[in-house]
C-alpha positions as CSV (number, residue, x, y, z in Angstrom):
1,X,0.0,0.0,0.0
2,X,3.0,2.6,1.3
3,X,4.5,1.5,-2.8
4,X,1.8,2.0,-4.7
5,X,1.1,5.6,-2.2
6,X,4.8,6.6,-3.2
7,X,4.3,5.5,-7.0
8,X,1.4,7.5,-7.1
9,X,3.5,10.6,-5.6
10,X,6.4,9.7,-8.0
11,X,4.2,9.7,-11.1
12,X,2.9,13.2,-9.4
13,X,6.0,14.5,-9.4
14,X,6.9,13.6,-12.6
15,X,3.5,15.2,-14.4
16,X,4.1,18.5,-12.7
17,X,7.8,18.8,-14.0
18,X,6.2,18.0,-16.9
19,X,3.8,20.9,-16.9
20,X,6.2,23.1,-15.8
21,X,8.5,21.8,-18.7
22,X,6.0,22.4,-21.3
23,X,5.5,25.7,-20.1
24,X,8.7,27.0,-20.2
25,X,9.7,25.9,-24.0
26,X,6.1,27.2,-25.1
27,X,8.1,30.3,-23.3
28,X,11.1,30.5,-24.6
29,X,9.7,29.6,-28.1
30,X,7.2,32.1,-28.3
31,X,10.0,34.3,-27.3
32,X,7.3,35.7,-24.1
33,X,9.8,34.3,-21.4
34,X,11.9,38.2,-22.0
35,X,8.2,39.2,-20.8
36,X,7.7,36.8,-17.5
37,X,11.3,37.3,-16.3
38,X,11.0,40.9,-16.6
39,X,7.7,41.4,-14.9
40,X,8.7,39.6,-12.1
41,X,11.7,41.8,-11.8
42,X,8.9,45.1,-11.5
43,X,8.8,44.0,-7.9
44,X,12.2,44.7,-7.2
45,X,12.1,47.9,-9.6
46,X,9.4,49.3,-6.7
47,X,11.8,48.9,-3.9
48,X,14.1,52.0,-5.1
49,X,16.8,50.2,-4.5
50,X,18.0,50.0,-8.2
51,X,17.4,53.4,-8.9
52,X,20.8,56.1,-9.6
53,X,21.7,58.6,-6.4
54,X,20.2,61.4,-8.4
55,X,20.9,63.5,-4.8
56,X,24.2,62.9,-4.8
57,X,24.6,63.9,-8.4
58,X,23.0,66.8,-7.8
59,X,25.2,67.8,-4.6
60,X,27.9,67.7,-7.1
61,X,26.9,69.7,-9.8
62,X,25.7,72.9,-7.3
63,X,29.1,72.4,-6.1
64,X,31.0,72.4,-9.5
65,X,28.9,75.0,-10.1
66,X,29.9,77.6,-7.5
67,X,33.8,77.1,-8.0
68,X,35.2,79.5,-10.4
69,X,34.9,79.1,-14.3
70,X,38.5,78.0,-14.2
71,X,38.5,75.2,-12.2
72,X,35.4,73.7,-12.9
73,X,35.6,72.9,-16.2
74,X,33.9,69.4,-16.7
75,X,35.6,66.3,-19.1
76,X,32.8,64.5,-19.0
77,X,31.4,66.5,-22.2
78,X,29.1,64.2,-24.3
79,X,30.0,62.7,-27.6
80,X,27.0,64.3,-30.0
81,X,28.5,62.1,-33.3
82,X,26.6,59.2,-32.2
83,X,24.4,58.4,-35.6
84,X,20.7,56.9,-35.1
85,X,18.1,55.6,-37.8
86,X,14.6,56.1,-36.5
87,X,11.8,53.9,-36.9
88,X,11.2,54.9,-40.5
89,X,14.7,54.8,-41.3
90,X,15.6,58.3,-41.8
91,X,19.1,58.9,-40.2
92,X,20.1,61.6,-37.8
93,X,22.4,62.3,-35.3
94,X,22.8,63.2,-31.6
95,X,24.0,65.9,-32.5
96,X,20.7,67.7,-33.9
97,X,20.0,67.8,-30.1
98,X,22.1,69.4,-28.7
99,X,21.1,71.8,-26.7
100,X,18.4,69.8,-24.8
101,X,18.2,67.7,-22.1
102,X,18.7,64.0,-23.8
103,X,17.5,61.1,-22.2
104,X,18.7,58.2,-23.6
105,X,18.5,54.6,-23.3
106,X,19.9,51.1,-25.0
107,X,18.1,47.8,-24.6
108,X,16.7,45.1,-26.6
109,X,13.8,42.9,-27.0
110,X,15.6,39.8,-25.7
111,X,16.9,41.4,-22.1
112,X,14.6,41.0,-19.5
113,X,15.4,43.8,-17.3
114,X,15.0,46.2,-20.6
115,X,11.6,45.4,-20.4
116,X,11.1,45.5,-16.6
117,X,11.9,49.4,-16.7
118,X,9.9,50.2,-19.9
119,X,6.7,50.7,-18.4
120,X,8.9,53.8,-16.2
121,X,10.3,55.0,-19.0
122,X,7.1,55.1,-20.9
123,X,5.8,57.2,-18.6
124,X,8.2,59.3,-18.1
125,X,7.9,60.0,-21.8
126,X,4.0,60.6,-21.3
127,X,5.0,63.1,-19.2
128,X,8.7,64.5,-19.7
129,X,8.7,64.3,-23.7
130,X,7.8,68.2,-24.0
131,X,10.7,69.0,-22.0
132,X,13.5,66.2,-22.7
133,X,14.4,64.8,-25.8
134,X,14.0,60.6,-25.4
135,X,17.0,58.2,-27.5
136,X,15.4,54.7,-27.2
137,X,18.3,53.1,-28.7
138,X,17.4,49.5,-29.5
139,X,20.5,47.2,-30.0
140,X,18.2,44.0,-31.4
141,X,20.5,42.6,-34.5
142,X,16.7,43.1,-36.2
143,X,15.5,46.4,-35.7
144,X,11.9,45.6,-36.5
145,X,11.8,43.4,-33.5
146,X,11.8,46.6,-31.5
147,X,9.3,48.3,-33.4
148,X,7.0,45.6,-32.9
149,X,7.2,45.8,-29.4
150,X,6.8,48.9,-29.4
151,X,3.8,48.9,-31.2
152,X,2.4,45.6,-29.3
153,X,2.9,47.8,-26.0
154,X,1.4,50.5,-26.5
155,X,4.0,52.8,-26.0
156,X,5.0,54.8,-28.7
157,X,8.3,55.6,-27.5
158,X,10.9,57.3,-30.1
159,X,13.1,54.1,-30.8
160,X,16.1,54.3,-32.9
161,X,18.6,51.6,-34.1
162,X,22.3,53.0,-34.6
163,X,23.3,53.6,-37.4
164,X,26.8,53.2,-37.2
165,X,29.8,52.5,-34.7
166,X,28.6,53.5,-31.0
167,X,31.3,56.2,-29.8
168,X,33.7,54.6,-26.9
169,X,31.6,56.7,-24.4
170,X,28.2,55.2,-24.8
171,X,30.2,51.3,-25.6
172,X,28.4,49.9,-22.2
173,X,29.7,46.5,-20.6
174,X,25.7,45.8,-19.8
175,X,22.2,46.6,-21.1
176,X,20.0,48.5,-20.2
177,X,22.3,51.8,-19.6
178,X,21.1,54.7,-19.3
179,X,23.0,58.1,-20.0
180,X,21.5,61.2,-19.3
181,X,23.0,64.7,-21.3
182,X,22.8,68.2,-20.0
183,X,21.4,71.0,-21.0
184,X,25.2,72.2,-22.0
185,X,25.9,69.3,-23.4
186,X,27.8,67.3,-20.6
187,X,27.2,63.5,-19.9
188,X,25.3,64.0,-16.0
189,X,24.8,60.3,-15.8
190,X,25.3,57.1,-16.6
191,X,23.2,54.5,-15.1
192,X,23.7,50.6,-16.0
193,X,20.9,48.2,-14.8
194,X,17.8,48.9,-14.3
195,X,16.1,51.6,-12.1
196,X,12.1,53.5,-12.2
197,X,12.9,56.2,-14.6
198,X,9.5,57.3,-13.5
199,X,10.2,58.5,-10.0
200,X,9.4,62.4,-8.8
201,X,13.1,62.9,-7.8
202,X,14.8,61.8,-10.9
203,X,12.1,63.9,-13.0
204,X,13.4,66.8,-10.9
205,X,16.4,66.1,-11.4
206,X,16.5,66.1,-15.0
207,X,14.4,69.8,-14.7
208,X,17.5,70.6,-13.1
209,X,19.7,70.1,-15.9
210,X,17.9,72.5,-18.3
């Protein structure tokens, strides 16, 4: 009786794996798995604790800013050659805006914390895009991919693919990374991981950069 009890359990076992199993290539074939894994990662997104020490970097800048013109000249000015194809495949550059406050992002379809922060960065753009310029620099090999998503989402973010070499300054180890351009055209932040782009003291501190 305790035999055909733990051969009932066994065969148990074995049909949930099996589920489970199922589940996850129907995941990973459909391609949704990005999706899952980067949902689940929202949870941590809502703790803060990913998020970039906007204070800090503000601290800094009011002090650079009070030294004399001399000695506070910055190194950390942005590269503005960086070339970018929009979604309809007309090609621009970085460098048409300068001059503005540029937000600007790389990610891709296939990397699950991309996708965790895109509903932040979404809304930031709802309600920043008047006064930042957004780069949603997608770095899929296919560049459609992106728009897709994109499109499937909802969002209606301004996307670009690159449309050349990416200048040694923006050649991040990791995606997503976020860098974040001045007003003056100076690289304020650079942010790898993933954070909520959609918090009230990282909006203020990209008012601060006008």
């Amino acid at each position: 009786m305790k035999k055909d009890k733990n051969d009932n359990n066994s065969k148990k076992t074995w049909i949930q794996y099996g589920i489970f199993a199922a589940i996850a290539i129907t995941l990973y074939a459909t391609g949704l798995h990005t999706e899952v894994i980067g949902f689940a990662q929202r949870g941590l997104l809502a703790t803060g604790l990913m998020n970039p020490d906007v204070k800090d970097i503000t601290q800094v800048r009011s002090s650079e800013n009070t030294r004399d013109t001399a000695t506070s000249a910055t190194t950390n000015e942005a590269d503005f050659s960086l070339k970018l194809m929009d979604r309809d495949g007309k090609i621009t550059s970085l460098a048409d805006l300068k001059g503005k406050v540029i937000f600007m992002n790389f990610w891709a379809t296939w990397c699950p914390p991309c996708i965790a922060e895109m509903p932040s960065i979404d809304k930031l753009h709802e309600e920043m895009g008047d006064e930042v310029a957004f780069v949603i620099l997608s770095l899929d090999q296919d560049f459609e991919l992106a728009k897709a998503f994109d499109k499937r989402k909802g969002y209606d973010l301004p996307i670009y693919a690159p449309a050349g070499n990416l200048p040694p300054m923006y050649q991040s180890s990791a995606i997503p990374t976020t860098y974040v351009i001045d007003a003056a055209g100076n690289l304020a932040l650079t942010h790898k991981g993933m954070a909520d782009y959609s918090a009230s003291d990282f909006k203020e501190f990209l008012r601060s950069l006008k």
